[in-house]
N, C-alpha and C positions, 0 to 999 in steps of 0.2 A: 297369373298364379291363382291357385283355388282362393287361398285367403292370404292377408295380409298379417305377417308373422307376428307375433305377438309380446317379440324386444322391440320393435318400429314402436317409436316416439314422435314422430314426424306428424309432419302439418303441411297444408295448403293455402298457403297465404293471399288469400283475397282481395285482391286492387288491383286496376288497371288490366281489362280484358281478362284477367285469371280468374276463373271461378273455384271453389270446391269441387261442381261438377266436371272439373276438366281433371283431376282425379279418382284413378279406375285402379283395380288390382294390377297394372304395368306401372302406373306412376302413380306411385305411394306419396309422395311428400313433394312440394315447391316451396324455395323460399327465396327470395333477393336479399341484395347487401349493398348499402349506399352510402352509409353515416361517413367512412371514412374517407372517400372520393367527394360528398357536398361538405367537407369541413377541411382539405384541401383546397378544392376549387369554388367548384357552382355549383347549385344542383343539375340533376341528370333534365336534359333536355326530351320533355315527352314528346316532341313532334317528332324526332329523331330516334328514340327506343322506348320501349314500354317501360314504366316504372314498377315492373313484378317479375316475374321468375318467365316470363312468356316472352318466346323467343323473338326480336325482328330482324336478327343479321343471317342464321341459316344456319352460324357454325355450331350453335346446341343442339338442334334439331337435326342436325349430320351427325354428330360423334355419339347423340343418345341413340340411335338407329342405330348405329354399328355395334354399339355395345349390346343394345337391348332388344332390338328389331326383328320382326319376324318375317318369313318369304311374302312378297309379293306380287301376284300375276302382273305382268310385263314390265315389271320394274326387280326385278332379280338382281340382291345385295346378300350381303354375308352378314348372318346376323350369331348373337350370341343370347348369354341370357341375366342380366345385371337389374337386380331389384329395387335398387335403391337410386331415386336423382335428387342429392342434398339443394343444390339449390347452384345461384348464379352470381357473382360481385357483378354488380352492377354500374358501370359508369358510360363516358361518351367516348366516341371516338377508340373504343377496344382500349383502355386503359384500367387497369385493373392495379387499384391501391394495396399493399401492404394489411392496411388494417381492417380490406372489406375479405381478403383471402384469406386473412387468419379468423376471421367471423364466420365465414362459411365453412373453415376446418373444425371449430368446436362447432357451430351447427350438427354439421355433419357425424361428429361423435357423439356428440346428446342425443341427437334423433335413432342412433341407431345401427347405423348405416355397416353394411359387410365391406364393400369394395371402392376406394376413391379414386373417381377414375376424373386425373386434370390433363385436361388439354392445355393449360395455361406454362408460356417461359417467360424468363424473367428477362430483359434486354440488357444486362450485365450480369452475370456470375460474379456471387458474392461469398465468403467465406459462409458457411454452414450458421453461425452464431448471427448473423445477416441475412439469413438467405428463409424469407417467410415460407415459400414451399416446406426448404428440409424444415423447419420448427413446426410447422403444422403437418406433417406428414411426421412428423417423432412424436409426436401428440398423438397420433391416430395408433400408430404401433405401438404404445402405451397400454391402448385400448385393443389390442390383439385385431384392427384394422387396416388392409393394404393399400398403400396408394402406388399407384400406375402412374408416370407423368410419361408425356409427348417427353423427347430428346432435345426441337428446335430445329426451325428450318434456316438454317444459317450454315448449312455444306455447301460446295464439299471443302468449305477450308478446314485446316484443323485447329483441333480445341475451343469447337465452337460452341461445345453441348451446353447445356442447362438441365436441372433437375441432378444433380451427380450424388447426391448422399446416397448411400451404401443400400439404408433401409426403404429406399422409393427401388419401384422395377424403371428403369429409364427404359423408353423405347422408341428404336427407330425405325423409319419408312425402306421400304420394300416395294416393290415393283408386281403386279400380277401376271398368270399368264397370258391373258386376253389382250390382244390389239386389236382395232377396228382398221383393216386394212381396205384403202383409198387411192392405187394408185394412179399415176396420171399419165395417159399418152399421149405424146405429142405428134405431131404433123407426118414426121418419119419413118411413125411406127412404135418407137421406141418405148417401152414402159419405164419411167419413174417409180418409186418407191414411193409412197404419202399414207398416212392417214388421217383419217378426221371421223366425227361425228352426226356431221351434215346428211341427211335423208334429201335431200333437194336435189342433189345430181341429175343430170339427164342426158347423158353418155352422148351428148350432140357436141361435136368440134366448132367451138368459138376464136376465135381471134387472141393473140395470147401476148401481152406486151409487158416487158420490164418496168416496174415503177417510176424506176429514174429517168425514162426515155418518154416518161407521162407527167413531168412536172408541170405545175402553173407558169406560167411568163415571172421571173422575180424571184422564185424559189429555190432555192441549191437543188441540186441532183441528190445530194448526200437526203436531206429531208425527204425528198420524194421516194428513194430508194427502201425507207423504212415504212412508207405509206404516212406522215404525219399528218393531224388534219389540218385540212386546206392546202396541202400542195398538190393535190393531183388535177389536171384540167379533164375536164367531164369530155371535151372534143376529143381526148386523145385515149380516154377510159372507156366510154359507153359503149356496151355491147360485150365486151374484150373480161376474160379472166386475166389478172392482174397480178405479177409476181413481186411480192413483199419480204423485205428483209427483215429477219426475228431483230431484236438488239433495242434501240431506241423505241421508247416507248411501248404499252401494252399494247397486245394482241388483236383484243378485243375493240379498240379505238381504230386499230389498222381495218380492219373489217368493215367497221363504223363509214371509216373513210372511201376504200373502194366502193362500198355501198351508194353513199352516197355522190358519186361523182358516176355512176351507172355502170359500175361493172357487174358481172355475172356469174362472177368467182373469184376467188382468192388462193393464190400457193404461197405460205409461209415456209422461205428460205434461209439456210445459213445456221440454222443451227448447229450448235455446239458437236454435236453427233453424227451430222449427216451433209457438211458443207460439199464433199465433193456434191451430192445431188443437186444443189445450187449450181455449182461448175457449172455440171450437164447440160441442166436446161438452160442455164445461158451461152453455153457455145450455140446448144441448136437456135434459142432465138436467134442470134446472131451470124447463123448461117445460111439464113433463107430471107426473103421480100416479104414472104408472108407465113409468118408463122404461127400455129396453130394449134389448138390442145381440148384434152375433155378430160373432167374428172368423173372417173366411175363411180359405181354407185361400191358403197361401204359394204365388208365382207370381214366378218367374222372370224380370227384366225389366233392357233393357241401359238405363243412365242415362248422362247427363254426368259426364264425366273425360277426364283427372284432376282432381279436386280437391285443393288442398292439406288434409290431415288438419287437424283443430283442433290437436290437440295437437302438432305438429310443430315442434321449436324455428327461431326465428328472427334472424336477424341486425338487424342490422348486428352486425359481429365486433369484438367491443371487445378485443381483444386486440392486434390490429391492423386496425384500421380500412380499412386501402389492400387489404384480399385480402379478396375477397368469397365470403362461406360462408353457406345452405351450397354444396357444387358443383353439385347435381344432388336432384333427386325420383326414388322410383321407389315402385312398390307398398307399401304400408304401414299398410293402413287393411282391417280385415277379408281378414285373410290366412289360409287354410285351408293346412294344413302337420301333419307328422306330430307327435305328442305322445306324452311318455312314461308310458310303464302304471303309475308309483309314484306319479305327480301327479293330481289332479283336472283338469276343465276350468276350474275357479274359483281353484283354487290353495287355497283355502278350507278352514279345519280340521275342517268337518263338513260338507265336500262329498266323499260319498262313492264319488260316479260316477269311472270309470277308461274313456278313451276313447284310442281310435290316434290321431287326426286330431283338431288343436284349431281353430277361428277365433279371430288374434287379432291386435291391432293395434301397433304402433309402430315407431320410426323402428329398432329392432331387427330387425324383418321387413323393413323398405328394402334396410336394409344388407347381407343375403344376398343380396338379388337382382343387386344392380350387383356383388358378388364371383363371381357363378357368373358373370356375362356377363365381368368384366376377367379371369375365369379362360378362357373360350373366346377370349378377344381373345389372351392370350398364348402359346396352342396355333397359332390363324390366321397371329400374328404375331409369334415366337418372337426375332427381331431386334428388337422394338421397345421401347425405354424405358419405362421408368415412368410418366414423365411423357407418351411418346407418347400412352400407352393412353388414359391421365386426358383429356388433350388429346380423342383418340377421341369419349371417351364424353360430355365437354362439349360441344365444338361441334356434334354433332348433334341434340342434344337440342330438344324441341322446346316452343314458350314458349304452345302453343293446344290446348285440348282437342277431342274427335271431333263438336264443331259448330264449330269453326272460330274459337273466340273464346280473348281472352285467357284462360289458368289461373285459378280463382277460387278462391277462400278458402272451404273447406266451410261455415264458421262463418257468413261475411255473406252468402257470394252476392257480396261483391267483387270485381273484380278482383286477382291477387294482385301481386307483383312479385318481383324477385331477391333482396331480402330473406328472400322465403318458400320461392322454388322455385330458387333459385340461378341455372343457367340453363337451367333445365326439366326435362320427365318424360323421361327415360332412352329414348331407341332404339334398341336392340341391332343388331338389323339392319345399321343406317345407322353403327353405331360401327364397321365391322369393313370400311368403304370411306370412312375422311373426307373425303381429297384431300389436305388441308393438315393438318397437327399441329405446336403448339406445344411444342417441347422443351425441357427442360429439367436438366441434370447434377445428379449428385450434391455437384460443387464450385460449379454455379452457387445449390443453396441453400444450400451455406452461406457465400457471399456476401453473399446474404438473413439469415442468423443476424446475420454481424458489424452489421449496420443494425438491428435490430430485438429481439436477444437474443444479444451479447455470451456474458452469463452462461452458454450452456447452451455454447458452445465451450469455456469457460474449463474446464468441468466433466469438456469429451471432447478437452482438450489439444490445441486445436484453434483458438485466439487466437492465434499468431503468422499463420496464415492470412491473415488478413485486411486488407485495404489500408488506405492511409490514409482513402477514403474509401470508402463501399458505398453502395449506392443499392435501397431496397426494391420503389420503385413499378415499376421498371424491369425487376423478376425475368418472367420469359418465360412469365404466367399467360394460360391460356386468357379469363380475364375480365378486367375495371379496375373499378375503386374510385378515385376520387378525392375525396378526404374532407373537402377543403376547397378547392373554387373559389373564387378570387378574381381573383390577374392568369392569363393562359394557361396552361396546365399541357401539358408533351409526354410523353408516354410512347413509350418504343421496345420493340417485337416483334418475332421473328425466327420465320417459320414454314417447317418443312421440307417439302418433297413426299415425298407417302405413296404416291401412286401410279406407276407404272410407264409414264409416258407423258408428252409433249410437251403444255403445258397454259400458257392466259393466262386469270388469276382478274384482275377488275375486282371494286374496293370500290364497294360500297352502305354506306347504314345507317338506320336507322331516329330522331328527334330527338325530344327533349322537348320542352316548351315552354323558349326563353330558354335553351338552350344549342346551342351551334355547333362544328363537328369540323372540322378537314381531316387527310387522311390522305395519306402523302407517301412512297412515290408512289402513283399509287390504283389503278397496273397493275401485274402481277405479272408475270414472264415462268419458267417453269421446263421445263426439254428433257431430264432426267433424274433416276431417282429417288433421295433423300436430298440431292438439292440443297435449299441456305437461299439465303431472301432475307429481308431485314430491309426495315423500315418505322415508321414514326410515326405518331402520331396526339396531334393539338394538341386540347384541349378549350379553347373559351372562351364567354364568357356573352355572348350578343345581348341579353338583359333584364333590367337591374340591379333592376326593379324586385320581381323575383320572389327572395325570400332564404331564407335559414336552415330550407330543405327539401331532401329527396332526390329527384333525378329519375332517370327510366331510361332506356335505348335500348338499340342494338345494332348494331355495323358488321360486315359481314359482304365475305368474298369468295368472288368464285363462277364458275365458270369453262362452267355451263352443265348440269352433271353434279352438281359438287359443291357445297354453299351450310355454308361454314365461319364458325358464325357468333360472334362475341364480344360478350357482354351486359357491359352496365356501369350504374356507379350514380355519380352526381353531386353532392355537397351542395355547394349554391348559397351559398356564404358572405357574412355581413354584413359581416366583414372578417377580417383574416389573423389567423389565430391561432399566434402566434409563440413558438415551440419544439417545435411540435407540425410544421410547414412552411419549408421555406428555401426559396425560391422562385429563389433566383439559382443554385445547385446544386443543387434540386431533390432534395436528400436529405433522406429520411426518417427523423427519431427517434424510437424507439418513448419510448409515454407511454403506459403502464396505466393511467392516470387518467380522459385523453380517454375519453366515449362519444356517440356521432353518431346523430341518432336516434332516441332514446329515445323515448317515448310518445308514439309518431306512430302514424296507424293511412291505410291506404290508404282512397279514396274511388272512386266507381264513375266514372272520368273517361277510360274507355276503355284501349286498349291502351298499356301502361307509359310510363302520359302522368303528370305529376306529380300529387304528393297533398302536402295541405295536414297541419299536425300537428293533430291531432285527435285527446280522449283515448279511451283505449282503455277498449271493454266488458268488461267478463272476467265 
């Protein structure tokens, strides 16, 4: 940046390899946080991490590159442009305390700071009044500050998210369209399907054996089959590319092992997505005396995407059921980003290599990318709300990947739904001209609090606020949840005009099966900009026969220019379930108990058309 803005309060805290000088107009401020991790435990272990803001595991120095990162010759990553890095909790072993995250959250608001972008989840989902993210992210948005959180890489079960409060953007992993396409022919002729990143190939036919048929004398077949180390015998390996079952144990150790027992390659089989190719090449092994293979050399090639990541956590949001998380998809699946020179590529304690640039995956790497973009959105759009931006980058997002079809789920080749991709792969572009934006204050959530978490007011003196009655469903979210259909349900929306100009949006929307909407009124009229107009939208069931599943859709308004669109999710109820819904005041009581959806899994029945429960493969 020219200069360093002149709200920045920040600092560069000095100890251990950090210097002042390691602070330039990109990195404004460093600071670490430890008191609350060394008065639990021990203190932080300097042989094993820096005790300052300077990174030695890779994963700060990956997700600040993605957020804030600039093109670089033959190392070509997606970068953004995010000014501010508050700082880091610091402990061993990736454990990050309660009291050193909420230090770094008012850090981070003292200092200044536009954009809060955590890559950090929390290994149980706890009610919001518990839950240090949301409390230190309602602190930031106090302070007209947005926090971004990663989702959680705990898919594809459901209701696995983390980060779910209303006023954080959650986001989850997405898939790009670049594969490194690697495949393998064997002795026949025959091409395999593979990729990899290896430059080492040399398209010369080796000897090609099953892991299992390569065991040690003493060693189960099952061990040898996954390559564990110390089962392979080097007689029956060297020379030979060596076929390794994905499943037990890491990859990377499987490798390790072929390696050193003298093979010359490695084909990791059996994965999740591509088992018959496993078949294949073991019929052919087992069809010949000697059988034979080469891995070509790596080729560049644009695939279908987005796909949702397997690993990408998934909803339904049992913490509150009616707000549907996560918000958004964006990149997060094989992400190439800068890495730091103390860590490995593996992370690994005798992985000796030390590289600039890592490839790597999770809803961690998401989550930088949608903060460098909500960080250009609030330079374009420096009047606009927090909740504008959010608004922004939901309704443009888009629910089809680059052939036209619905988002699918990397794992089945399914269709995915808003449970997996909230409501869709992130458009930058298109965030930064919506038409419409759904806003919402900082006293309208906590409106949202008194309905749904009481406790976390009472905690910020902040319970006499609250009315006699609150109402959650009604909070002014870019999407809807309605978590139990039975009789009519209405929700009301108020959407502001973002742009600068005389404009009539007409509602569409798109239906499931056996559910029915009107929307009241379904014309919009707006003649200048920051004018509100308010609306409703009734859900009721045409088909009582279809129950105790979730369906999807999407009503949209669109004025010819703009198409503002609002995804939502349905459970078709068998009947009321009472405490959980008041249907005559339509207020909602939070129940940490309720979970909607659980071991349901999507079926291939077209564009976010309903799916049946069905148990989940894992």
């Amino acid at each position: 940046m020219d200069h360093v803005p002149s709200r920045w309060k920040g600092i560069c805290t000095e100890v251990d390899a950090f210097n002042a000088i390691h602070c330039n107009r990109k990195i404004i401020g460093a600071r670490y946080f430890t008191d609350g991790f060394t008065k639990l435990y021990v203190k932080v272990n300097s042989s094993e991490d820096y005790i300052s803001a300077r990174d030695a595991d890779g994963h700060g120095s990956h997700k600040a590159s993605i957020a804030a990162g600039r093109r670089v010759k033959y190392a070509a990553g997606i970068g953004g442009a995010c000014w501010a890095i508050p700082g880091k909790p610091k402990s061993d072993g990736n454990v990050c305390v309660p009291e050193d995250i909420l230090a770094a959250f008012d850090a981070a608001i003292g200092d200044g700071v536009a954009v809060l972008s955590v890559s950090i989840g929390l290994p149980q989902q706890k009610s919001f009044d518990q839950d240090v993210m949301a409390i230190g992210s309602l602190h930031a948005l106090s302070r007209n500050i947005i926090t971004v959180c990663a989702a959680g890489n705990s898919g594809p079960n459901p209701s696995t998210l983390t980060n779910v409060a209303p006023w954080i953007i959650t986001v989850g992993a997405s898939s790009i369209d670049r594969r490194f396409y690697s495949p393998v022919y064997v002795g026949n002729g025959v091409e395999i399907p593979g990729y990899s990143m290896s430059q080492n190939t040399r398209n010369v036919m080796y000897p090609l054996v099953y892991a299992s048929d390569a065991a040690l004398p003493g060693v189960s077949t099952d061990s040898a089959g996954y390559c564990l180390a110390g089962s392979l015998d080097p007689f029956k390996v060297n020379g030979k590319i060596v076929v390794c079952f994905t499943g037990s144990g890491l990859n990377i150790d499987k490798g390790i092992e072929v390696s050193k027992a003298g093979g010359v390659g490695m084909i990791l089989a059996n994965s999740k997505s591509d088992r018959l190719r496993a078949v294949q090449i073991l019929q052919y092994i087992y069809s010949t005396m000697y059988p034979t293979a080469t891995i070509m050399p790596v080729q560049s090639q644009t695939f279908k995407a987005p796909l949702v990541a397997p690993f990408s956590s998934r909803g339904p949001n049992h913490i509150d059921p009616y707000i549907l998380k996560p918000d958004i998809i964006a990149p997060g699946f094989q992400i190439l980003a800068a890495w730091s020179l103390a860590s490995s590529p593996t992370k690994l304690p005798y992985d000796q290599r030390h590289v600039k640039y890592n490839i790597f995956s999770g809803t961690s790497m998401a989550c930088p990318h949608v903060s460098g973009v909500v960080t250009l959105l609030r330079a374009v759009h420096p009047d606009w709300s927090i909740s504008a931006i959010k608004s922004a980058v939901m309704t443009t997002a888009t629910l089809t990947d680059n052939s036209n079809n619905t988002i699918e789920d990397f794992r089945t080749n399914n269709a995915a739904n808003p449970f997996d991709f909230g409501t869709g792969n992130f458009r930058p572009v298109l965030a930064a001209d919506p038409g419409l934006v759904y806003d919402a204050s900082y006293e309208d959530y906590l409106l949202y609090l008194c309905a749904v978490s009481p406790g976390l007011l009472s905690k910020e003196n902040l319970r006499s606020f609250c009315p006699s009655q609150a109402y959650s469903l009604d909070l002014n979210y870019p999407s809807v949840v309605v978590a139990n259909l039975y009789d009519p349900v209405t929700v009301s929306r108020t959407v502001t005009n973002a742009c600068n100009c005389q404009s009539k949006y007409t509602a569409s929307w798109y239906l499931p099966a056996g559910i029915g909407i009107i929307v009241n009124p379904d014309v919009l009229y707006f003649d200048y900009i920051g004018q509100k107009q308010k609306f409703t939208v009734t859900f009721f069931r045409t088909d009582n026969s279809v129950t105790n599943q979730y369906v999807y859709g999407w009503f949209m308004w669109n004025d010819g220019l703009h198409y503002v669109r609002s995804v939502f999710a349905v459970f078709e109820a068998r009947f009321l379930s009472l405490g959980s819904w008041d249907r005559v005041s339509r207020r909602v009581f939070h129940n940490s108990e309720v979970s909607y959806g659980s071991c349901s899994q999507p079926g291939v029945v077209g564009s976010l058309l309903s799916y049946l429960p069905l148990p989940h493969y894992i």
